[in-house]
ZAVEXLO-737352 format. One record per residue (C-alpha): residue in three letters; x, y, z. Coordinates in nm, 3 decimals, always signed. Layout:
<drenmis>
@aa = ALA&x = X&y = Y&z = Z
...
</drenmis>
This chain:
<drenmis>
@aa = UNK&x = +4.873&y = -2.199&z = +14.487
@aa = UNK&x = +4.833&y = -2.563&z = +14.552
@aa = UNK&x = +4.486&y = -2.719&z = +14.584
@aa = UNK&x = +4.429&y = -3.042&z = +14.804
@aa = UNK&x = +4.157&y = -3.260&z = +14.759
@aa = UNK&x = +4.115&y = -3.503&z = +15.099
@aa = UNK&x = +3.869&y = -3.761&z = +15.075
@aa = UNK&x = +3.625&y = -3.868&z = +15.312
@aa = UNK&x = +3.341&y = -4.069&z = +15.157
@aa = UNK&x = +3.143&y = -4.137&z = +15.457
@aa = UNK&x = +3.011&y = -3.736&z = +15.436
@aa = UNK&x = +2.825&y = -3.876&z = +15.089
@aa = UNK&x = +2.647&y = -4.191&z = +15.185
@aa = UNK&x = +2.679&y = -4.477&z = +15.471
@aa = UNK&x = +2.641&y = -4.817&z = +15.238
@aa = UNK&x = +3.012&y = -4.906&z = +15.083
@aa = UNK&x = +2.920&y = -4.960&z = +14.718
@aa = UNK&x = +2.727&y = -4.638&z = +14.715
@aa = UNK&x = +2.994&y = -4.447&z = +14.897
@aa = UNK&x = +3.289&y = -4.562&z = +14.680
@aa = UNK&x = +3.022&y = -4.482&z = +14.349
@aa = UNK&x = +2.998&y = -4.132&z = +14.471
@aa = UNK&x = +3.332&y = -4.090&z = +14.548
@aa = UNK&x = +3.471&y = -4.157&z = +14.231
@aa = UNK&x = +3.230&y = -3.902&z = +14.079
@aa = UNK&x = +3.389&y = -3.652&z = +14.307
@aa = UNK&x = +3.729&y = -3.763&z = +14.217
@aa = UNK&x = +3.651&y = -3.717&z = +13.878
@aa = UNK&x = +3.497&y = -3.372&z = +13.862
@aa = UNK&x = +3.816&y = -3.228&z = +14.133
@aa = UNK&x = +4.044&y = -3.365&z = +13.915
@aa = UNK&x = +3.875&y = -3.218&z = +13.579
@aa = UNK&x = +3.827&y = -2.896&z = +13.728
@aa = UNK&x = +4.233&y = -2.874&z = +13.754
@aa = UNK&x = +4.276&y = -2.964&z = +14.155
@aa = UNK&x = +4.682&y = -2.958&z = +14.201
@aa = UNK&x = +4.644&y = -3.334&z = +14.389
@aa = UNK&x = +4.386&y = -3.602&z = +14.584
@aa = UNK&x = +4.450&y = -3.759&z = +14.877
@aa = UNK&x = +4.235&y = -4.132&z = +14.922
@aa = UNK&x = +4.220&y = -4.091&z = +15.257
@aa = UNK&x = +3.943&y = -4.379&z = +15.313
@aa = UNK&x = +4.108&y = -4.496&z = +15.636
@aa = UNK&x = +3.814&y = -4.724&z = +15.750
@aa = UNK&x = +3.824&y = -4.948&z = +15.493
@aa = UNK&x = +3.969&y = -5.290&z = +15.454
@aa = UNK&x = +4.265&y = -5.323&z = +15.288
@aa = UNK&x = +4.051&y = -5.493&z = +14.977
@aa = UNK&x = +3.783&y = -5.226&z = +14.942
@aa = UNK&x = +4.120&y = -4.944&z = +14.997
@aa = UNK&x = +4.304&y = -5.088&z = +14.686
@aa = UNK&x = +3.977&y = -5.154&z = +14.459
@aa = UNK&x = +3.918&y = -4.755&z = +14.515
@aa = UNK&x = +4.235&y = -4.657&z = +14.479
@aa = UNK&x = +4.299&y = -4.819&z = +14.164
@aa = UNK&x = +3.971&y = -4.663&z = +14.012
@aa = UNK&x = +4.058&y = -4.337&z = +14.170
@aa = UNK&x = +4.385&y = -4.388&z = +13.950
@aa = UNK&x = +4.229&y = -4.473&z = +13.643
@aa = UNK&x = +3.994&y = -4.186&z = +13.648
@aa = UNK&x = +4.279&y = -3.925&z = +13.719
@aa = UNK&x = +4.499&y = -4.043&z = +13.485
@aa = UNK&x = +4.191&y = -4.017&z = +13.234
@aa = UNK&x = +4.120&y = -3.673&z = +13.308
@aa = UNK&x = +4.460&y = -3.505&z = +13.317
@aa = UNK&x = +4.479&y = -3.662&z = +12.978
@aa = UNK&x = +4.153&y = -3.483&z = +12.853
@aa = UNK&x = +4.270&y = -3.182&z = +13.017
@aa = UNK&x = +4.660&y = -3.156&z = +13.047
@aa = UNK&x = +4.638&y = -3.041&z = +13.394
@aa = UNK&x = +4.811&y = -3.327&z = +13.598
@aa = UNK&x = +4.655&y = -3.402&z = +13.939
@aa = UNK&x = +4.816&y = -3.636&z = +14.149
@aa = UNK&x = +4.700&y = -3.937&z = +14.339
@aa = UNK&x = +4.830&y = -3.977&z = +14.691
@aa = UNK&x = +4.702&y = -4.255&z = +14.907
@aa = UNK&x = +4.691&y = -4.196&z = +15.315
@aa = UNK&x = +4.958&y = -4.354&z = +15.500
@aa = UNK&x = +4.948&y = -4.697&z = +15.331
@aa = UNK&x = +5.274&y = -4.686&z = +15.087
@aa = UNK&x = +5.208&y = -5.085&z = +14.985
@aa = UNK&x = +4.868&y = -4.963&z = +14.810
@aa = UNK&x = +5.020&y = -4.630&z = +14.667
@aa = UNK&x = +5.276&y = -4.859&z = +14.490
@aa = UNK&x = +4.985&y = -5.147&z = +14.403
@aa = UNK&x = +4.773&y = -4.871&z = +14.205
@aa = UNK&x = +5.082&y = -4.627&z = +14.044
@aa = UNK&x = +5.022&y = -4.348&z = +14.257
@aa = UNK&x = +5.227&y = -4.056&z = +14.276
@aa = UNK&x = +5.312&y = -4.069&z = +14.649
@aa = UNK&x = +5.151&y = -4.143&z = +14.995
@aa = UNK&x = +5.022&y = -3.859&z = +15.241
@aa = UNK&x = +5.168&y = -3.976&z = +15.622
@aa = UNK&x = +4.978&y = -3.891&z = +15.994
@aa = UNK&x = +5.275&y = -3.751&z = +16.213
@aa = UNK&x = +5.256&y = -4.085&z = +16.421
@aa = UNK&x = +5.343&y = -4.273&z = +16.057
@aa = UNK&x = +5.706&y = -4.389&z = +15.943
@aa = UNK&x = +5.898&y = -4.094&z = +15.871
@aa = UNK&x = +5.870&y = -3.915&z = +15.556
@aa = UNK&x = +6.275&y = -4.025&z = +15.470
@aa = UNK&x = +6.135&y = -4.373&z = +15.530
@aa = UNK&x = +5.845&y = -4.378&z = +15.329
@aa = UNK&x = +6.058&y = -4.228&z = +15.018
@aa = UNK&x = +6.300&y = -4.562&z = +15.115
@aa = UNK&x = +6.059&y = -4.768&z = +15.079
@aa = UNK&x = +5.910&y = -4.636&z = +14.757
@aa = UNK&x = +6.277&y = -4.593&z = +14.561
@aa = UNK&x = +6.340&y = -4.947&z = +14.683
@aa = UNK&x = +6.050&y = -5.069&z = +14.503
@aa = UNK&x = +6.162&y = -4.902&z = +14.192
@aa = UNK&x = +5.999&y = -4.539&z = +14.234
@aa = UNK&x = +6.259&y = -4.304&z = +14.161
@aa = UNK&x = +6.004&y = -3.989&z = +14.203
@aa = UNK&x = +5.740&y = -3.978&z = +14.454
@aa = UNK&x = +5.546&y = -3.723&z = +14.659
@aa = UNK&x = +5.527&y = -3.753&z = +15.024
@aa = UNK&x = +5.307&y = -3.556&z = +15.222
@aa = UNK&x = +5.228&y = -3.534&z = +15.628
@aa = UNK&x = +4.975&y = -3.378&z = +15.801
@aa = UNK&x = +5.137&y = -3.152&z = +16.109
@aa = UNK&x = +4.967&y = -2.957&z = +16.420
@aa = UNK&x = +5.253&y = -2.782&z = +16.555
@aa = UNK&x = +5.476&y = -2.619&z = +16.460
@aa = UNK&x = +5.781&y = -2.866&z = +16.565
@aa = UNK&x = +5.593&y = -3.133&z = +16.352
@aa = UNK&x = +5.649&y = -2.935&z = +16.120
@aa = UNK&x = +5.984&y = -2.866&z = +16.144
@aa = UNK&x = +6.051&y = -3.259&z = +16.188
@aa = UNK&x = +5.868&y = -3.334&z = +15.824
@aa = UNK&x = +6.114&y = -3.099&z = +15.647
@aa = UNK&x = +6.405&y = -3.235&z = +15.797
@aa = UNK&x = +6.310&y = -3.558&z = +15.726
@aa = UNK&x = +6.230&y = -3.451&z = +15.343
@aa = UNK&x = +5.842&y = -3.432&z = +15.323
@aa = UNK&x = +5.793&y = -3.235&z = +15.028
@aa = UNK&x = +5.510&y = -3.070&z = +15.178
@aa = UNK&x = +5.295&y = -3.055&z = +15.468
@aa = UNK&x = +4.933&y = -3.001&z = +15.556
@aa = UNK&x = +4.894&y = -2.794&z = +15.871
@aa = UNK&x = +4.588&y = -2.738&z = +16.105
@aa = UNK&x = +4.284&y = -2.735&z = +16.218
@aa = UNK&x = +4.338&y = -2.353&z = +16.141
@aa = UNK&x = +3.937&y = -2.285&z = +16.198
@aa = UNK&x = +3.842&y = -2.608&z = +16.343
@aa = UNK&x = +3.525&y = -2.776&z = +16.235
@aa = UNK&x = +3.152&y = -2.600&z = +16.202
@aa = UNK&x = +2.942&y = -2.734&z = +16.444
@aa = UNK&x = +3.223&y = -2.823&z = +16.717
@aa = UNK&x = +3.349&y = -2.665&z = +16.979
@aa = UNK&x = +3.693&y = -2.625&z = +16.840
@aa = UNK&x = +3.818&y = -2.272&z = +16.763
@aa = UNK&x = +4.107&y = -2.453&z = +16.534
@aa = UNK&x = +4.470&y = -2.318&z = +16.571
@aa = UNK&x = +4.454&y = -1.966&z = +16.441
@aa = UNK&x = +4.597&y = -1.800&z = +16.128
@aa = UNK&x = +4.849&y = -1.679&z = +16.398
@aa = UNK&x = +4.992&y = -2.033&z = +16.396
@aa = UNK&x = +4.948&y = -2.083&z = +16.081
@aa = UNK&x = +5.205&y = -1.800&z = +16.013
@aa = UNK&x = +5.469&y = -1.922&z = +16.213
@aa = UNK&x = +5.457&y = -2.274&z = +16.024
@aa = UNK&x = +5.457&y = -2.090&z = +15.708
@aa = UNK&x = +5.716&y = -1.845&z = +15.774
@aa = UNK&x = +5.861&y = -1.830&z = +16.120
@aa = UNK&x = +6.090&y = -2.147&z = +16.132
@aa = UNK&x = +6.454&y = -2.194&z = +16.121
@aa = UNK&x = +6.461&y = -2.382&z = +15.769
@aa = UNK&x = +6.680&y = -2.416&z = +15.431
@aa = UNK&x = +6.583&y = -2.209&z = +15.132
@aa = UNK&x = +6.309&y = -2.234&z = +14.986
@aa = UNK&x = +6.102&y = -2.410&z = +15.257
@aa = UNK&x = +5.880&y = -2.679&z = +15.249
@aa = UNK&x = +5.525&y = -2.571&z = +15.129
@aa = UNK&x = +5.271&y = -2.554&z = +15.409
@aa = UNK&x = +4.883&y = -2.583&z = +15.320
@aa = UNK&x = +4.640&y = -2.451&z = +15.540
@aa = UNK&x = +4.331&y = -2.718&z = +15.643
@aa = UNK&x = +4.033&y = -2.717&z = +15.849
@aa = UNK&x = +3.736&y = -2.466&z = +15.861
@aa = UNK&x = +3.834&y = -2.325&z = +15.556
@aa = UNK&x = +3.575&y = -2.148&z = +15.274
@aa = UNK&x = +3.567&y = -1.947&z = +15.021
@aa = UNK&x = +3.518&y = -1.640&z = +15.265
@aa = UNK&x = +3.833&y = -1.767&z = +15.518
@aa = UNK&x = +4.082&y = -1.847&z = +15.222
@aa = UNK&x = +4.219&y = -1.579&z = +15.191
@aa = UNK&x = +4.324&y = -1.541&z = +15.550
@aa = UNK&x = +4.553&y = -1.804&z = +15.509
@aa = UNK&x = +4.699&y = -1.719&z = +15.178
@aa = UNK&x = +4.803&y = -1.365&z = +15.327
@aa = UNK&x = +5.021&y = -1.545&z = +15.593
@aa = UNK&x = +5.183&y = -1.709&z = +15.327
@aa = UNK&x = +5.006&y = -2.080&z = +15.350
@aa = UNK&x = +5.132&y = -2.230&z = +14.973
@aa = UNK&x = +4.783&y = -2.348&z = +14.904
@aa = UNK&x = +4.461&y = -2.478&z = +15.096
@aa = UNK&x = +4.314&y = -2.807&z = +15.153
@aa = UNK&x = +3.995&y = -2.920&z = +15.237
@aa = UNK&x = +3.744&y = -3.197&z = +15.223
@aa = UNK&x = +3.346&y = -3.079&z = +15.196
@aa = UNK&x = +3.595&y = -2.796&z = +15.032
@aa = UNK&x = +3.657&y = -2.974&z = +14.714
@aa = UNK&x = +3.384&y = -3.242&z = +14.814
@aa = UNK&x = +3.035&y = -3.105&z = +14.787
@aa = UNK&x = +2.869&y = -2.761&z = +14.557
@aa = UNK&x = +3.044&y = -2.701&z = +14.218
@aa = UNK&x = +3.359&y = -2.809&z = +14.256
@aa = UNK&x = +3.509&y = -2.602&z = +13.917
@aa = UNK&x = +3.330&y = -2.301&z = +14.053
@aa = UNK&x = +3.549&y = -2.344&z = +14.430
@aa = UNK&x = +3.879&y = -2.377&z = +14.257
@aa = UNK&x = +3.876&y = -2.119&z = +14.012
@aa = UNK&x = +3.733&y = -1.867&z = +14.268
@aa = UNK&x = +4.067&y = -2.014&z = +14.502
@aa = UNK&x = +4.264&y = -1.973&z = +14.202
@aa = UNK&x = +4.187&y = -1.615&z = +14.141
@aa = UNK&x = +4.249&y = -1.545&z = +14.530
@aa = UNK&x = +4.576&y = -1.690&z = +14.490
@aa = UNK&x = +4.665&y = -1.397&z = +14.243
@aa = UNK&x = +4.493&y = -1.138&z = +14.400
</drenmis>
């Protein structure tokens, strides 16, 4: 089961430098307690205050799969020119982003010979479009929409046809599950055959070793 850490620092604190400070202790502790990858997904920041973070982000990981020897990787949201700045393992596209195929162009150009690519997908046909472009996985949702907003999410319904139900090569492109999602709701998606979940206050706020190896052992349940 794949675990996905998504960032989103303004949940922690509103003031930049204390934001970015608290961030990096969260990237440090998901990445410690064995999450499978971290997307920087600070989209509101400049371009300066992006690559500072993102190059801390990547010295921390890189320090703590070494003390543990459980890689995590690094993926930076739709901005392949900082992913390639800081050595991270890949970028994480919005469905209205260059195309998956593109993004791996851009990165083997520039010398990257392996790379992750990940999109984020609502329907089902986005879904189909990131595999056929070669997105090595994709993040699919709201399934439970958000707590507090009037948003019932997708469903675990459609969920299941993105997972399963989809004219595709063999094996298919791993599909995470996002949005709503808790330790009491995980498992829902795992038993339609999502590959993994991801989440933000998921990963982002409580014990974060305690969430993934309680996911962990619902993955082999």
């Amino acid at each position: 089961m794949f675990l996905y850490y998504i960032t989103d620092s303004r949940q922690l604190a509103s003031e930049y430098k204390e934001r970015a400070r608290l961030l990096l202790h969260c990237i440090r502790a998901a990445a410690r307690a064995g999450v499978d990858a971290i997307q920087l997904r600070e989209n509101d920041l400049s371009a300066r205050q992006l690559s500072d973070l993102a190059n801390s982000a990547a010295d921390i990981i890189r320090a703590a799969t070494t003390a543990n020897k459980s890689p995590t990787q690094l993926l930076i949201n739709s901005r392949v020119d900082i992913a390639l700045s800081c050595g991270a393992d890949g970028v994480h596209l919005r469905s209205d982003d260059i195309s998956p195929a593109d993004a791996r162009a851009v990165l083997m150009n520039a010398g990257v010979a392996t790379s992750t690519i990940a999109i984020s997908c609502h329907t089902l046909e986005e879904v189909e479009l990131a595999e056929g472009h070669g997105a090595d996985f994709a993040v699919f949702g709201p399934v439970f929409g958000k707590v507090g907003v009037n948003n019932s999410g997708v469903g675990t319904a459609a969920l299941s046809q993105a997972c399963r139900e989809r004219a595709v090569a063999k094996p298919p492109m791993p599909v995470l599950a996002l949005g709503g999602i808790d330790l009491s709701n995980a498992r829902e998606c795992l038993q339609v055959r999502a590959a993994g979940i991801a989440g933000i206050r998921l990963f982002q706020s409580g014990n974060v070793g305690e969430t993934v190896s309680r996911l962990r052992e619902l993955g082999t349940g």
